[in-house]
C-alpha positions in Angstrom: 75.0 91.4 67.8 76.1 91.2 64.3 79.5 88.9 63.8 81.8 89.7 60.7 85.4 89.0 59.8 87.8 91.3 58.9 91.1 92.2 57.3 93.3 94.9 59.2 94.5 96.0 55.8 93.9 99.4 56.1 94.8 102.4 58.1 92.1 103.0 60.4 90.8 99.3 62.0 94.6 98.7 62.7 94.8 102.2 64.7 91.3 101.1 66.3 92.7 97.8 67.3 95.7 99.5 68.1 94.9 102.5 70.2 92.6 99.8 72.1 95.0 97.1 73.0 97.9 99.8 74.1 95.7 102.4 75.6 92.8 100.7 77.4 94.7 97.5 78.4 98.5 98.6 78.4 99.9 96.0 75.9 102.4 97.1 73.6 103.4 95.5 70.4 105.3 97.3 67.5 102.8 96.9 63.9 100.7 94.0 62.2 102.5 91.9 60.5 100.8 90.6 57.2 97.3 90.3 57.2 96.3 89.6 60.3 92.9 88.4 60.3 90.8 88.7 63.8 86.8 88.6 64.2 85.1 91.8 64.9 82.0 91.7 66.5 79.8 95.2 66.8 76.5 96.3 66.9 74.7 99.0 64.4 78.4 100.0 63.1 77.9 103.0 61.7 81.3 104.9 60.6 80.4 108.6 61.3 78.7 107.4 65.0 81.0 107.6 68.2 83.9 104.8 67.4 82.6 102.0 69.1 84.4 99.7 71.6 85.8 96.3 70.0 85.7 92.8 71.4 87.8 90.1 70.2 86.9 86.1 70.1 90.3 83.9 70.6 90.4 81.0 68.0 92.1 78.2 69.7 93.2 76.8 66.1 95.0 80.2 65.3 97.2 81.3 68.1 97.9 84.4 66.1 94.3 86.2 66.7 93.3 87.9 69.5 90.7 87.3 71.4 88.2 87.0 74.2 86.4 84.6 75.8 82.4 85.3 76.1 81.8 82.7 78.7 81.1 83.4 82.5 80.6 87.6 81.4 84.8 87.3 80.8 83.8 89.9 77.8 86.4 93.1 77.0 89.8 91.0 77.9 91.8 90.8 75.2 94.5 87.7 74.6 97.3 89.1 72.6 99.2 86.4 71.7 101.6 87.8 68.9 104.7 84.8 68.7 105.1 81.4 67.9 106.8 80.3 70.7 103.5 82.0 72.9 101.3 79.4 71.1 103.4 77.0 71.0 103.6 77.0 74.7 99.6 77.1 75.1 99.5 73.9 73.0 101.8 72.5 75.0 99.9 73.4 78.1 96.8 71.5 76.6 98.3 68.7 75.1 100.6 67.8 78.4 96.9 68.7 80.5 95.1 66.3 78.2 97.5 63.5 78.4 97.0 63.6 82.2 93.8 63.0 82.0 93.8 60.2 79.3 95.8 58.6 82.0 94.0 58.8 85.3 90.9 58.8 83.5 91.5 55.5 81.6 93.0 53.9 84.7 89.8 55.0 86.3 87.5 53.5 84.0 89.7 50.5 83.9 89.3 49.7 87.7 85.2 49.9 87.2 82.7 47.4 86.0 80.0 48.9 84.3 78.5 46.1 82.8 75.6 45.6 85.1 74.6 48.9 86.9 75.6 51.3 84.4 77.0 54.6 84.8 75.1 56.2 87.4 75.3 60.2 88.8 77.9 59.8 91.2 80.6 57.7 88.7 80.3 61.1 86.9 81.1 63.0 89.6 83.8 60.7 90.2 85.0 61.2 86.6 84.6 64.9 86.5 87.2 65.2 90.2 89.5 63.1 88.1 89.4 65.9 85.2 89.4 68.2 87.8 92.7 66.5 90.0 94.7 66.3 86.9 94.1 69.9 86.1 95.1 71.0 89.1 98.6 68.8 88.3 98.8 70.8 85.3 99.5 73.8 87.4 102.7 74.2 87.0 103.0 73.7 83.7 101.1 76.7 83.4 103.5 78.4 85.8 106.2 77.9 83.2 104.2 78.3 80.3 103.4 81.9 81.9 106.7 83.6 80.9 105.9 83.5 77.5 102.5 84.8 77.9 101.3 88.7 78.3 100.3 89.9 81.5 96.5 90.2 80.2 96.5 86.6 79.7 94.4 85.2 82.3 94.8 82.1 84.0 90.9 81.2 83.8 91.1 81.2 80.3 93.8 78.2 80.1 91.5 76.2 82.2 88.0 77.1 79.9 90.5 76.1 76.8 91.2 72.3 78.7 87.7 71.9 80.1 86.5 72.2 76.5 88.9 69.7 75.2 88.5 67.3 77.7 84.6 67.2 77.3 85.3 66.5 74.1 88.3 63.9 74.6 86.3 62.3 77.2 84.2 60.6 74.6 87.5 58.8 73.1 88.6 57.5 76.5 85.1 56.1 77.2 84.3 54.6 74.1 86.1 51.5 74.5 84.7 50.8 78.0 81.1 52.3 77.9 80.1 51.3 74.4 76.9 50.2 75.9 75.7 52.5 77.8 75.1 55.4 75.5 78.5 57.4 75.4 76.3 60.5 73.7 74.1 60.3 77.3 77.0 60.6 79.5 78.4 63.1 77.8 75.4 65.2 77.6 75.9 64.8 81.5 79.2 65.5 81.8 79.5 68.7 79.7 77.4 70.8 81.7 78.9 68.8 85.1 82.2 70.3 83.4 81.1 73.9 83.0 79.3 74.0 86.3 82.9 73.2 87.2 85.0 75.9 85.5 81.7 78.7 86.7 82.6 77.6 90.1 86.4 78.0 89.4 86.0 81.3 87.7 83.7 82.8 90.3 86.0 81.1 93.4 89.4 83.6 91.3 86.9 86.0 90.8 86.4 86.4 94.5 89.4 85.8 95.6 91.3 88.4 94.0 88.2 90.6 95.5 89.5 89.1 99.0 93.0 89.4 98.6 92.7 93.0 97.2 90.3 94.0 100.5 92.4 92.0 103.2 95.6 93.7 101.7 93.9 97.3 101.9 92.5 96.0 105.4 95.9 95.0 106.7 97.7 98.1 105.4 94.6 100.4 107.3 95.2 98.3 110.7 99.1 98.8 110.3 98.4 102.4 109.8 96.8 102.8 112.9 98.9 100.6 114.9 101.3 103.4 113.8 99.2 106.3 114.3 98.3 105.3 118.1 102.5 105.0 118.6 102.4 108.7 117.3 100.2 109.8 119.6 102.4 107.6 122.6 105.7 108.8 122.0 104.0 112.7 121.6 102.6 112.3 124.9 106.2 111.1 126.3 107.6 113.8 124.2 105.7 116.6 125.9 106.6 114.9 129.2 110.1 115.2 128.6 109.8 118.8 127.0 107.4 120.6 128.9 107.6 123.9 127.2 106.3 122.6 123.9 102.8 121.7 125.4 99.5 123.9 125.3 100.4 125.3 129.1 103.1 127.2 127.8 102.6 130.3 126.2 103.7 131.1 122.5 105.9 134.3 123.9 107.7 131.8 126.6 108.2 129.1 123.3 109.7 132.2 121.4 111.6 133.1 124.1 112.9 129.4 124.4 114.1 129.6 120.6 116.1 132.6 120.8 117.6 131.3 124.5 118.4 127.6 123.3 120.7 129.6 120.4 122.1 132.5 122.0 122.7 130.8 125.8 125.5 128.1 124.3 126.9 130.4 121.3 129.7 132.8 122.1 130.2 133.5 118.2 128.7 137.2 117.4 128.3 136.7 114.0 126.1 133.3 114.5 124.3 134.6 116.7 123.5 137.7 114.7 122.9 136.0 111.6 120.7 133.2 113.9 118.3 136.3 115.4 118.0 138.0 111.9 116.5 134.7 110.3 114.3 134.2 112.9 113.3 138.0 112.5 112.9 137.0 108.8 111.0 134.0 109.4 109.9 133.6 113.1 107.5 129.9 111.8 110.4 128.5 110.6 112.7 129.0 113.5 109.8 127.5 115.9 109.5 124.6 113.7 113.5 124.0 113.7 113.5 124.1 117.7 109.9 121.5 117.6 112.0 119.2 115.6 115.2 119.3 117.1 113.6 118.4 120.8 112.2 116.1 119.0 114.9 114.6 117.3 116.8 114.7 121.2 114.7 111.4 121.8 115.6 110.0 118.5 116.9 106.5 119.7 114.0 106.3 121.7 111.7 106.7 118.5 113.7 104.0 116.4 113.6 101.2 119.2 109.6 101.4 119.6 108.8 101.8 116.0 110.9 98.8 115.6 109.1 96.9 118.1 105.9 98.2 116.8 106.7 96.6 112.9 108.2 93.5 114.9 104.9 93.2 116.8 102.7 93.7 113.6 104.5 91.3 111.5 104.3 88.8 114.0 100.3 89.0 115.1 99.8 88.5 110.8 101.7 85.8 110.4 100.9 84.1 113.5 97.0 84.8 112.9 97.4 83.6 109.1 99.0 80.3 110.4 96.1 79.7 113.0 93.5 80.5 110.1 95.1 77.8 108.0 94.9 74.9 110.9 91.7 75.7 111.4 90.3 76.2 108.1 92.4 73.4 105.6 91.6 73.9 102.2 90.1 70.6 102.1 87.5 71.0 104.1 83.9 72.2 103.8 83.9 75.3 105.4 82.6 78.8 104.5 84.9 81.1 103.4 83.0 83.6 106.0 84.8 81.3 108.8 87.9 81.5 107.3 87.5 85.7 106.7 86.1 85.6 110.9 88.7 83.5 111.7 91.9 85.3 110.6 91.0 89.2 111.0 89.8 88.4 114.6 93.0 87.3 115.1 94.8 90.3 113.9 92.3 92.7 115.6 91.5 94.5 112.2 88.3 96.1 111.1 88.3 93.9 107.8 84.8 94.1 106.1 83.4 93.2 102.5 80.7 95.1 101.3 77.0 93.8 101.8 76.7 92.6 97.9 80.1 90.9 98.6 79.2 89.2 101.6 75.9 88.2 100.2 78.0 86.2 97.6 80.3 84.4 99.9 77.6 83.7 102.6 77.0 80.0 100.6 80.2 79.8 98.7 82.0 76.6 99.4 85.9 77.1 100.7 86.5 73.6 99.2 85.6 74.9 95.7 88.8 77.1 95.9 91.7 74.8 95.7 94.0 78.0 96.2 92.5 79.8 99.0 95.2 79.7 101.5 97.8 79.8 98.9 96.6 82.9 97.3 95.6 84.6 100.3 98.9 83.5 102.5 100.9 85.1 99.3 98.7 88.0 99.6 99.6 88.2 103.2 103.2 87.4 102.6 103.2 90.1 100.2 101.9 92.8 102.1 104.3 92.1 104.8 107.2 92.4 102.4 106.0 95.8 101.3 105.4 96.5 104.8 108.6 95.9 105.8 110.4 97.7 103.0 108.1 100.8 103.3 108.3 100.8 107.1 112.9 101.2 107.0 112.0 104.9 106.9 109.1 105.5 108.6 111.1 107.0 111.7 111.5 109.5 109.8 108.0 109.9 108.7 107.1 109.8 112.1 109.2 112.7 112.8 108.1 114.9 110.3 104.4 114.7 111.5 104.9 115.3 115.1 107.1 117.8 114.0 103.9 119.2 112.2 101.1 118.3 114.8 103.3 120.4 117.6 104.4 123.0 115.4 100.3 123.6 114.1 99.2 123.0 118.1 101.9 125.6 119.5 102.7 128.4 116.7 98.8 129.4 115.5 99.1 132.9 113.9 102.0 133.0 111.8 101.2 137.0 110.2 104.4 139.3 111.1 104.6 143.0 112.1 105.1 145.0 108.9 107.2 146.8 110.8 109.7 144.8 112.9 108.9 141.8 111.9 107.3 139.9 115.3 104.9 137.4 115.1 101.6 137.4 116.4 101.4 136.1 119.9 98.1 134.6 118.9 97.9 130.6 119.8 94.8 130.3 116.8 96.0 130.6 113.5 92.5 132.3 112.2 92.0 134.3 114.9 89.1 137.3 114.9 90.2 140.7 115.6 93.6 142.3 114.9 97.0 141.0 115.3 98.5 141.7 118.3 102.5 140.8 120.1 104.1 141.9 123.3 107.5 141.6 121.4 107.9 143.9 118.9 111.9 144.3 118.3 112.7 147.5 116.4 112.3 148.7 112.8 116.3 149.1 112.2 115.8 145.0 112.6 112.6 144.3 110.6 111.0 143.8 106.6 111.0 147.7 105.8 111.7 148.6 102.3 112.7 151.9 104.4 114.6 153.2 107.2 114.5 156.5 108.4 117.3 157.8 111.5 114.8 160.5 112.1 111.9 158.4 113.4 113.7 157.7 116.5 114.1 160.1 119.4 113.4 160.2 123.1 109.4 159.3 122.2 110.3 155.8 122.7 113.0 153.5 122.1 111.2 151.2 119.7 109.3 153.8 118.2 106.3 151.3 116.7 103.7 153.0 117.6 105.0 156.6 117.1 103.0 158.7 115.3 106.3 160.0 113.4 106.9 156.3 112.7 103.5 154.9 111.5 103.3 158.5 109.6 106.5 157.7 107.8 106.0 154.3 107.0 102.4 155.0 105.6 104.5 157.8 103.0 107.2 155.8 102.2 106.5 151.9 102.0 105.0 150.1 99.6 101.1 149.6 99.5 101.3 145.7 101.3 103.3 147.4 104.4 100.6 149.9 104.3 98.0 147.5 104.2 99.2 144.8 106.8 99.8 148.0 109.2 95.7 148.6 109.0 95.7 144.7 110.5 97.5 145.5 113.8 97.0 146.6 117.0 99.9 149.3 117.4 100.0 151.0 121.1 101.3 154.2 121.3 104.3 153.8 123.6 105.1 150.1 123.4 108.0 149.2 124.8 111.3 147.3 123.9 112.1 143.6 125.7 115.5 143.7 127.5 116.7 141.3 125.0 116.4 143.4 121.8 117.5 146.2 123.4 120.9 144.1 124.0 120.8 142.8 120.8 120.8 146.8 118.8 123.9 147.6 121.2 125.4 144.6 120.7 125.5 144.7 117.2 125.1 148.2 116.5 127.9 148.2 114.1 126.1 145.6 111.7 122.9 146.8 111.7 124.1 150.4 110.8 125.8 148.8 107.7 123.0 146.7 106.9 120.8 149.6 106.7 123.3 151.9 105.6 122.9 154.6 108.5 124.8 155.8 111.7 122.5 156.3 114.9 122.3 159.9 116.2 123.4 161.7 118.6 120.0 162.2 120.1 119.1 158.4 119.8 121.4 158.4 123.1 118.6 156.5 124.9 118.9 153.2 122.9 122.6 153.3 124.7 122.0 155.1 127.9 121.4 151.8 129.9 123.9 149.5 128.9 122.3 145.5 128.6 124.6 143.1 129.3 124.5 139.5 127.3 123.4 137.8 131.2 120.9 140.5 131.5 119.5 140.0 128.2 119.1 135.8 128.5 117.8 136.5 131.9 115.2 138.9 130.8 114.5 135.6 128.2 114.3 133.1 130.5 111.7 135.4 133.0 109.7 136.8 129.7 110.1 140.1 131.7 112.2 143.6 131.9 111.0 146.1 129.2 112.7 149.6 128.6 
């Protein structure tokens, strides 16, 4: 790896640095100012070869470069730190962190003798958990600090910059007290003690933001579930209380259901007409409408055991993350494995790492991880927030999908008679073989581009599968009629439910001047037997009487 310095005086290594910083890591900053000066590292640049990626070295002494730290394979984040109030805020960071160690570490050496046994392993240690105790009082300096900083600015990296100063400071605080026992030795000892330190810490964030992003997804799939299995309850108690939406019930009684629900409480023609025409138009829709509106008929029902389902799953979390952290204090030595054990067994979730993942934490210390139940309980915290925000319209949610489960378990084929405008009575949406319906209406009330007064005569009433009919509609729709007709099973003398029949006489008026005709004379058979409205919704509710 070659290392060279360069000036970002021209046009294209500003747009590279540029394009980089804003594209790949979603910082934004208006130009250079000046000449900024940063170091470039790259390898076999070649300028007509495929732009190569750049990585950036911070230089602590200029806290107007960016850069990256190499240490601990931290390569490709970049620390933008444009301002001087940003750098000013680092150095206070490290200054206030050193001081605090000046302090407990001088008292410390103060309170020792060293004159006659020396400074042995374990003093270091002891020295080292002082650097490491005052760090962690430094925390919330860094807290503050952390407004003035970018978002890619990485809390690690304020801990490698201290570390590295205090190894170095350390040889100041000690000089005065361990003059005699080679200050360069313990150093020498203490530096890698140090790093060791800081790997730990940066592995110990490095795996727990892999935790808390896996026991977030975790909780969020368990919640789901939880959710899932109340859909399927309140379906079941659904279909108890509406017995004509379940399987047992054939799709020609559910149609017959829609049209009576509407027609049997609505004494205004013109609704009513208007109501039987869009379900003509679009018989799925209608279907759906009637699903959902059963549905919504146990509404209040719904709302008050979702909300003791979200009550319920709140409280397991937060009682199971309490438990987790009495048993497993951060203090102790105990593997992190207990801790992960511990918690999802108590909220009854499937939470697993993957095998490389688990490999890692099978010997990795919980003590070594200062934040582990603060990060994770904020993790937890957090998802219960979002939980609880997300979930205020999930009745709704809810709603929608049984709508949709029902409507996909009880409607099937949804294809309609070219002619009149039925839907398939088939229960299987893909269903071999051609489409077939006991409850073809009449082509004065269906999707023909055409209507003809001639095609119906004493041959039959609804006239679908007369050969003057099907003739006709083959001359003088438009090739999809003619080829959706090839895709049914027309009967030659088919005959007209009660309820249609009712409907035509009902309404005859309307339907001529929607279709712009006037029924013949010798079309007297569609009003020889007069249907009453009773007769009609009687002949709906027994899925019977044909003419």
């Amino acid at each position: 790896m070659e290392e060279a310095q360069l000036t970002l005086d021209n046009y294209w290594e500003k747009t590279l640095v540029k394009n980089y910083l804003e594209e790949k890591l979603h910082l934004q900053f208006t130009s250079f100012k000046g000449q900024s000066e940063i170091l470039y590292e790259y390898k076999d640049f070649d300028c007509h070869a495929p732009r190569p990626r750049p990585t950036f070295r911070y230089d602590i002494k200029n806290h107007f470069k960016a850069g990256v730290t190499s240490i601990n394979n931290m390569k490709g984040v970049v620390y933008w730190v444009s301002d001087a109030q940003k750098a000013k805020a680092i150095e206070k960071f490290v200054e206030q962190t050193e001081s605090v160690i000046k302090r407990r570490v001088h008292a410390f050496l103060e309170s020792r003798d060293f004159s006659c046994c020396g400074v042995c392993e374990a003093t270091i240690d002891e020295i080292i958990k002082e650097i490491y105790v005052s760090t962690k009082q430094c925390k919330q300096q860094y807290m503050e600090i952390g407004h003035y900083l970018t978002k890619s600015f990485d809390r690690d990296f304020c801990y490698y910059m201290a570390f590295e100063v205090f190894a170095k400071k350390l040889c100041d605080i000690q000089s005065d007290f361990l003059l005699k026992n080679n200050p360069s030795a313990i150093i020498g000892k203490v530096k890698p003690k140090m790093r060791e330190i800081f790997e730990n810490f940066c592995q110990g964030q490095s795996h727990l933001k892999t935790i808390c992003k896996e026991l977030s997804e975790s909780l969020k799939k368990s919640a789901n579930a939880e959710l899932s299995e109340l859909k399927q309850t309140l379906l079941r108690e659904i279909l108890q209380s509406h017995p004509d939406l379940s399987t047992n019930v054939t799709k020609v009684k559910l149609i017959d259901k829609v049209l009576l629900s509407y027609i049997e409480n609505n004494s205004n023609a013109d609704l009513v007409f208007n109501f039987v025409m869009s379900f003509v138009r679009d018989p799925d829709h209608a279907i759906r409408g009637y699903i959902r509106k059963k549905i919504q008929e146990q509404s209040k029902m719904l709302e008050d055991k979702v909300e003791i389902e979200k009550q319920s799953i709140e409280r397991n979390i937060r009682r199971a993350l309490k438990e987790a952290e009495i048993d497993v204090p951060s203090e102790n030595v105990i593997l992190l494995n207990s801790w992960l054990t511990k918690f999802t067994k108590q909220v009854s979730t499937s939470f697993k790492l993957n095998e490389d993942d688990l490999n890692c934490f099978k010997d990795f210390d919980i003590s070594k991880m200062a934040d582990f139940n603060v990060e994770v309980g904020k993790t937890v915290l957090k998802f219960l927030e979002d939980f609880h925000e997300q979930s205020n319209g999930i009745e709704s949610q809810l709603l929608g999908e049984m709508t949709q489960e029902l409507a996909k378990a009880r409607i099937g084929c949804t294809s309609q008679c070219p002619i009149c405008g039925c839907i398939c009575d088939s229960a299987i949406k893909d269903h071999d073989g051609l489409h077939y319906s006991t409850n073809h209406s009449s082509i004065c009330l269906g999707p023909s581009n055409y209507f003809y007064s001639n095609v119906y005569d004493d041959e039959g009433k609804n006239c679908i599968a007369n050969e003057k009919c099907s003739e006709l509609m083959k001359l003088t729709t438009g090739f999809k009629e003619v080829a959706e007709l090839a895709k049914w099973d027309l009967k030659k003398g088919e005959k007209i439910r009660a309820f249609w029949l009712w409907f035509i006489q009902e309404h005859r008026e309307t339907i001529e001047e929607r279709n712009g005709f006037n029924f013949k004379e010798d079309m007297r058979t569609w009003f020889e037997n007069i249907i009453q409205k009773n007769a009609a919704i009687e002949s709906l509710k027994k899925n019977d009487t044909f003419y």
